[in-house]
C-alpha positions in Angstrom: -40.2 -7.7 -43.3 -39.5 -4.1 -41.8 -39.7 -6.1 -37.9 -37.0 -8.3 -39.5 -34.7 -6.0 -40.4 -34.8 -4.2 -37.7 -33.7 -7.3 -35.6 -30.6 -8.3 -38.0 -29.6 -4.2 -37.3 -30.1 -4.6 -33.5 -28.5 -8.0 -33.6 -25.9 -6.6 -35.3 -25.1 -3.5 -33.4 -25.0 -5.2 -30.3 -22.6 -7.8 -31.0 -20.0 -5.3 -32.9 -20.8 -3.0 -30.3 -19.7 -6.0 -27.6 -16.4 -7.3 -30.4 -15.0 -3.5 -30.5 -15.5 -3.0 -26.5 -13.7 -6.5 -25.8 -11.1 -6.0 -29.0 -9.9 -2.3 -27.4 -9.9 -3.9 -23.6 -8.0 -6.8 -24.2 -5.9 -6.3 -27.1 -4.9 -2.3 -27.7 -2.1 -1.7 -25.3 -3.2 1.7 -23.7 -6.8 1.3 -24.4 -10.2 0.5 -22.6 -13.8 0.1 -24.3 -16.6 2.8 -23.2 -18.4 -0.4 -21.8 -15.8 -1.5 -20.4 -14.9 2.1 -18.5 -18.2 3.0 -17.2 -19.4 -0.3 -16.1 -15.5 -0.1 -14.4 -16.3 3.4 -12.3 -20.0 2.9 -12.1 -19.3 -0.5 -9.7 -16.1 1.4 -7.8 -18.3 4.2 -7.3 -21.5 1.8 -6.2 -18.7 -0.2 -3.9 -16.9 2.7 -2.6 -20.4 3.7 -1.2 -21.6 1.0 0.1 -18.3 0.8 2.3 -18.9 4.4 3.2 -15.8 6.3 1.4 -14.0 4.0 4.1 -10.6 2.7 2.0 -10.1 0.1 5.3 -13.5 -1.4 4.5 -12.5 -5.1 3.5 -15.6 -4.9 1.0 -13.4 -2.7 -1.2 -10.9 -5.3 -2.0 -13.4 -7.2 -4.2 -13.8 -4.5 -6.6 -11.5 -5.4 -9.1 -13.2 -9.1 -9.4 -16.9 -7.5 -9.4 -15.7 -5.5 -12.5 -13.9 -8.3 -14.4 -16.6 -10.8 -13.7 -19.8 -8.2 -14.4 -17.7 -6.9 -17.4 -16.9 -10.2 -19.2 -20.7 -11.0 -18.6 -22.0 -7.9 -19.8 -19.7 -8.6 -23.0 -21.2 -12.6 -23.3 -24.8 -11.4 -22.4 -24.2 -8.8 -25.4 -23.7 -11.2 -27.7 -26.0 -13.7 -26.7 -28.7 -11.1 -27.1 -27.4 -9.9 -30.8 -26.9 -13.5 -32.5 -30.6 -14.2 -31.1 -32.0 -10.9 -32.3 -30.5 -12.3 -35.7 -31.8 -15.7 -35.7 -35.2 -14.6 -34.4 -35.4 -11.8 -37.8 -35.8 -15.8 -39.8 -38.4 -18.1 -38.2 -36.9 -21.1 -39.7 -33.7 -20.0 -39.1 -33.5 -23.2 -36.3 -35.6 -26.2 -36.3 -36.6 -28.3 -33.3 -34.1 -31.7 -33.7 -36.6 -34.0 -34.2 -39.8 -32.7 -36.0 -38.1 -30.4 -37.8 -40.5 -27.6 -36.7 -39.9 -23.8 -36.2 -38.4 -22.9 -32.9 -39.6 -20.4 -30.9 -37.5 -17.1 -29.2 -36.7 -18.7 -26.4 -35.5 -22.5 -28.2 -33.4 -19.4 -30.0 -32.1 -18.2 -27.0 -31.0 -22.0 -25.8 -29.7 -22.4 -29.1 -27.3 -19.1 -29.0 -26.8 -20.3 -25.3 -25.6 -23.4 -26.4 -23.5 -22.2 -29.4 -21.9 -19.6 -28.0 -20.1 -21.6 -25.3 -19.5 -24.6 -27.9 -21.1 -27.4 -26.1 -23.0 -28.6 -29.3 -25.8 -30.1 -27.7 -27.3 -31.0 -31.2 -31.3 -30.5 -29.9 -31.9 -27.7 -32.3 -30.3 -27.5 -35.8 -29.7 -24.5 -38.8 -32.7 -24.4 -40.6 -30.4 -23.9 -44.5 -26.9 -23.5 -45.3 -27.0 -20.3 -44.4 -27.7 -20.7 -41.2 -25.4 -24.0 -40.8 -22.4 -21.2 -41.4 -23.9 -18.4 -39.1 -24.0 -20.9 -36.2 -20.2 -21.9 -36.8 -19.2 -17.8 -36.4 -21.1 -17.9 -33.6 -19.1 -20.6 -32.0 -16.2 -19.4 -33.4 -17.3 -16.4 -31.8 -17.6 -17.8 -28.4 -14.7 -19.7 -28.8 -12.6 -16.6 -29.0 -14.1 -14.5 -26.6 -14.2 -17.2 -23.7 -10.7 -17.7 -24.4 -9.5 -14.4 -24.7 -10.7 -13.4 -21.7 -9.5 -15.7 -19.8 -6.2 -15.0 -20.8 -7.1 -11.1 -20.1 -8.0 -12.2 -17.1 -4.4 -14.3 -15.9 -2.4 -11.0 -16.8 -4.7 -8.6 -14.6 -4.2 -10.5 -11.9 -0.4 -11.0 -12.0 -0.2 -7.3 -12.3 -2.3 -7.0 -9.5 0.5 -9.1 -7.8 3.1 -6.6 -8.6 1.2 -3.6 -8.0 0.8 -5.5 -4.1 4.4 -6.2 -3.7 5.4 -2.5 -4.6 3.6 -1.2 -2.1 5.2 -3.7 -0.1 9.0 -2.5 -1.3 7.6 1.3 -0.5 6.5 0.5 2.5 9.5 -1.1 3.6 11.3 1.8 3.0 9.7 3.9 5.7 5.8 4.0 7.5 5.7 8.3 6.7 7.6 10.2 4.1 9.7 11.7 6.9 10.4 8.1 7.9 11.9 7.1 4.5 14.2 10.4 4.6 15.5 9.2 8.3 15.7 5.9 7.7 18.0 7.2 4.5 19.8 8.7 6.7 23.5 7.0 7.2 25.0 9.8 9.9 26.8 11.6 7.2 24.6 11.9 3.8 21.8 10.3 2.3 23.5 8.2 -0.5 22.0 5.0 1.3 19.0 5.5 -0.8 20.6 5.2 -4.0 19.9 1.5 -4.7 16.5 1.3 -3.1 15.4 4.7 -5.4 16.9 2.9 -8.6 15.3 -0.5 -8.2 11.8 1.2 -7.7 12.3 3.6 -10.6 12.4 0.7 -12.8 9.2 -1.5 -10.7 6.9 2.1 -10.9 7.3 2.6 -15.0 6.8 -0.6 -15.0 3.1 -0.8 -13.1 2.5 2.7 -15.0 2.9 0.5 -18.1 0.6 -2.5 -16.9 -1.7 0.1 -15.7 -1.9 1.4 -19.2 -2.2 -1.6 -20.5 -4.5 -3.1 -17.8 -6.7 0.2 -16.7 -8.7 -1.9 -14.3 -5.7 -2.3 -11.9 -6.7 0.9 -11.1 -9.4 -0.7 -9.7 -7.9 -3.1 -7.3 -7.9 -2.3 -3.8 -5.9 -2.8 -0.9 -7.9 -2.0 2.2 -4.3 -2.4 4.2 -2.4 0.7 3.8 1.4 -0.9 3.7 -0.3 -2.7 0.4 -2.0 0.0 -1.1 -0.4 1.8 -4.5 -2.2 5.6 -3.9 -0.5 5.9 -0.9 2.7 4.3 -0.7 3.3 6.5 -4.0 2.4 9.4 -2.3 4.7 8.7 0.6 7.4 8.2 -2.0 6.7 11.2 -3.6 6.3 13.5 -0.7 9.7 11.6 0.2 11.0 13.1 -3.0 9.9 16.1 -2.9 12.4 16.8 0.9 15.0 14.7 -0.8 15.2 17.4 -3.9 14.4 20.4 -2.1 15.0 20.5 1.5 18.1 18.0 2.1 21.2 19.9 1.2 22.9 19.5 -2.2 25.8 17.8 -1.1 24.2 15.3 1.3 21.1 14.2 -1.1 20.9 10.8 -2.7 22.3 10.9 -6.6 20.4 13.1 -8.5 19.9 11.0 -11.3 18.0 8.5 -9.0 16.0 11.1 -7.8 15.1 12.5 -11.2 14.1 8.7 -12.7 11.7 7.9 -9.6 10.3 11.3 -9.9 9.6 10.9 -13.5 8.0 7.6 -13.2 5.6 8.6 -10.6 5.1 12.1 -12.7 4.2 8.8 -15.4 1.6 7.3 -13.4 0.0 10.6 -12.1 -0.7 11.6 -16.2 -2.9 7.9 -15.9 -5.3 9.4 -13.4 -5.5 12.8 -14.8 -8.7 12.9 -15.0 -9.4 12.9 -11.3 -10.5 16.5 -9.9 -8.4 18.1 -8.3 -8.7 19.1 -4.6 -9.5 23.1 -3.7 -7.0 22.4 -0.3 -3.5 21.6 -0.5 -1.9 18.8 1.5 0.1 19.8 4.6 3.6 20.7 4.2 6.0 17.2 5.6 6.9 17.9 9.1 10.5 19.3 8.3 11.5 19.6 12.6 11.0 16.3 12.9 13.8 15.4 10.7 16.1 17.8 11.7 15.1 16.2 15.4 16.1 12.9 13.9 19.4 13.4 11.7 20.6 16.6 13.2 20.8 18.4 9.6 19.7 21.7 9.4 17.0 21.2 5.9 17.2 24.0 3.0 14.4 26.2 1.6 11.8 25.4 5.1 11.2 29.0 6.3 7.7 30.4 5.4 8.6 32.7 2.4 10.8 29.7 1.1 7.9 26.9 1.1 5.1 29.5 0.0 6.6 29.9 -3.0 8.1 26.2 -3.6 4.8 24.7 -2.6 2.5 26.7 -4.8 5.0 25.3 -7.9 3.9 21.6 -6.6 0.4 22.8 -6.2 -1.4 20.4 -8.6 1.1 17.9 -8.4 0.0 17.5 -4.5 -3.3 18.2 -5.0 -3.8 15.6 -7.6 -2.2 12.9 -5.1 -4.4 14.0 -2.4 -7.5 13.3 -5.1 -6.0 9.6 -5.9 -5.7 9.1 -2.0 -9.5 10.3 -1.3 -10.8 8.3 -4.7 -9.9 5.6 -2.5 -11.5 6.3 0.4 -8.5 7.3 2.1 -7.1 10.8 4.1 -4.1 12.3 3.7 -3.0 11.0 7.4 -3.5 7.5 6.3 -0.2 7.7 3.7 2.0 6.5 6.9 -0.4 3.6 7.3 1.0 1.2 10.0 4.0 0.4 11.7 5.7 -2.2 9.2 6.5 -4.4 12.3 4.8 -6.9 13.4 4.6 -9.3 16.1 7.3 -11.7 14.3 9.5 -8.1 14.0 12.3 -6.9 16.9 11.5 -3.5 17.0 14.6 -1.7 15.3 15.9 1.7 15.6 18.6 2.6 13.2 21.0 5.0 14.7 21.2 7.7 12.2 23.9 10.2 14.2 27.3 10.5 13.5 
């Protein structure tokens, strides 16, 4: 009796234990199941490894669908092991078709097998009524989870979509943060930028919100830097930082634009918050070669000046350069590649009045 009842608790606890994991995952909007969380950063951490820290390694771009695969199973494997603790606490809680006999654990294991992924087989049946209605939850039961993940899964990989293609829109903005201030440049100001910086405010709250919603996009890697989030972000947002502090006043894109991008990256960064920071900070942009390049004299660049601006932005940049090496990646590698390609006429804009 005591074994019993220890397997209807086990049962038990392992199948709410799997319901509340999958219920927080897929359905609460900003939320993700302990399971579901360390089974996420154990396999990035085992992956990252194995490609040796290396974010070009093309092993890395499978990490996302080793976590949703090992997760959903995990989740199934759960349950299959918690219904079959419960049948296994009755002996006669299945019968063999066509004796009528006791099954043993493992016909129970079949049977849950079976059950749980509603093929109905028939080979075993409930050995009462009660059993009769504990086998149709348990097929309700798989039912629901089979089909809810699946339609977890669709989303996640849209997202993933869109998280690819605004990398993409970054990147085609400029290779280096420098390069997305010249290539703002229109001779005169830096207004030019406007329309690009308002249609990516809107695209990054957006992939903030799906990473929210979605937390193992964090997860889904890019081994190509033009097509990877961390660092086109903090391209942008080094971009930002010389478009709000070192162009002058009068020649920088509208503030308002500036401010909404800004906010929706400052958005995303609160997502990986819990990342350590890094004891360096990241080099200061290379403020001569735009001045090479548009011919401006930049505000706020002499040492004094970026000491103390700099050491304001201290964990701000230091929590960007943690995102960028959680992926394997070094500061340097935020320019990536040269956006050309062999199908591209190599184009210089002529900035210059």
């Amino acid at each position: 009796m005591a074994i019993s009842i220890l397997f209807i608790i086990s049962g038990a606890s392992l199948i709410i234990l799997a319901i509340s994991d999958f219920t927080v995952t897929a359905f609460v909007p900003t939320g993700e199941g302990k399971i579901t969380a360390l089974t996420g950063r154990s396999i990035y951490n085992l992956m990252q490894r194995l490609a040796g820290h290396n974010g070009r390694n093309r092993l890395l771009n499978y990490i996302g669908l080793v976590i949703i695969f090992t997760i959903i199973t995990i989740w199934i494997v759960m349950l299959w092991a918690g219904f079959t603790l419960i049948y296994a606490a009755d002996a006669n809680s299945i019968l063999v078709g066509d004796d009528k006999t006791p099954s043993d654990i493992f016909e129970k294991i079949y049977h849950v097998g079976y059950t749980l992924s509603t093929l109905g087989m028939g080979d075993f049946v409930p050995g009462s009524d009660f059993w009769r209605v504990f086998t149709a939850l348990v097929s309700f039961v798989g039912l629901v989870i089979v089909t809810m993940s699946i339609t977890y899964l669709v989303p996640v990989l849209s997202n993933a979509i869109h998280k690819r293609s605004l990398s993409l829109q970054i990147s085609s903005l400029g290779t280096t943060p420098e390069d997305i201030v010249i290539n703002s440049y229109n001779g005169q100001d830096f207004s030019s930028a406007n329309t690009a910086l308002s249609d990516l405010a809107a695209e990054i709250f957006l992939y903030t919100q799906n990473h929210l919603a979605y937390p193992i996009l964090h997860y889904m890697h890019s081994n190509t830097p033009s097509e990877n989030i961390s660092l086109k972000l903090t391209a942008l947002d080094e971009a930002l930082t010389i478009f709000m502090f070192h162009i002058p006043q009068a020649q920088r894109p509208d503030a308002l634009q500036l401010q909404s991008v800004r906010r929706a990256i400052t958005a995303y960064l609160k997502t990986i918050a819990y990342l350590d920071l890094t004891p360096e900070q990241p080099p200061l942009p290379r403020f001569e070669l735009i001045e090479k390049h548009t011919g401006l004299q930049l505000a706020r660049t002499s040492p004094s000046e970026t000491h103390e601006l700099y050491r304001g932005l201290d964990k701000r940049r230091k929590l960007l350069l943690a995102n960028v090496r959680a992926g394997g990646w070094q500061w340097d590698d935020i320019g990536g590649e040269k956006y050309e390609t062999d199908l591209d006429v190599p184009f210089t804009p002529t900035i210059r009045s």
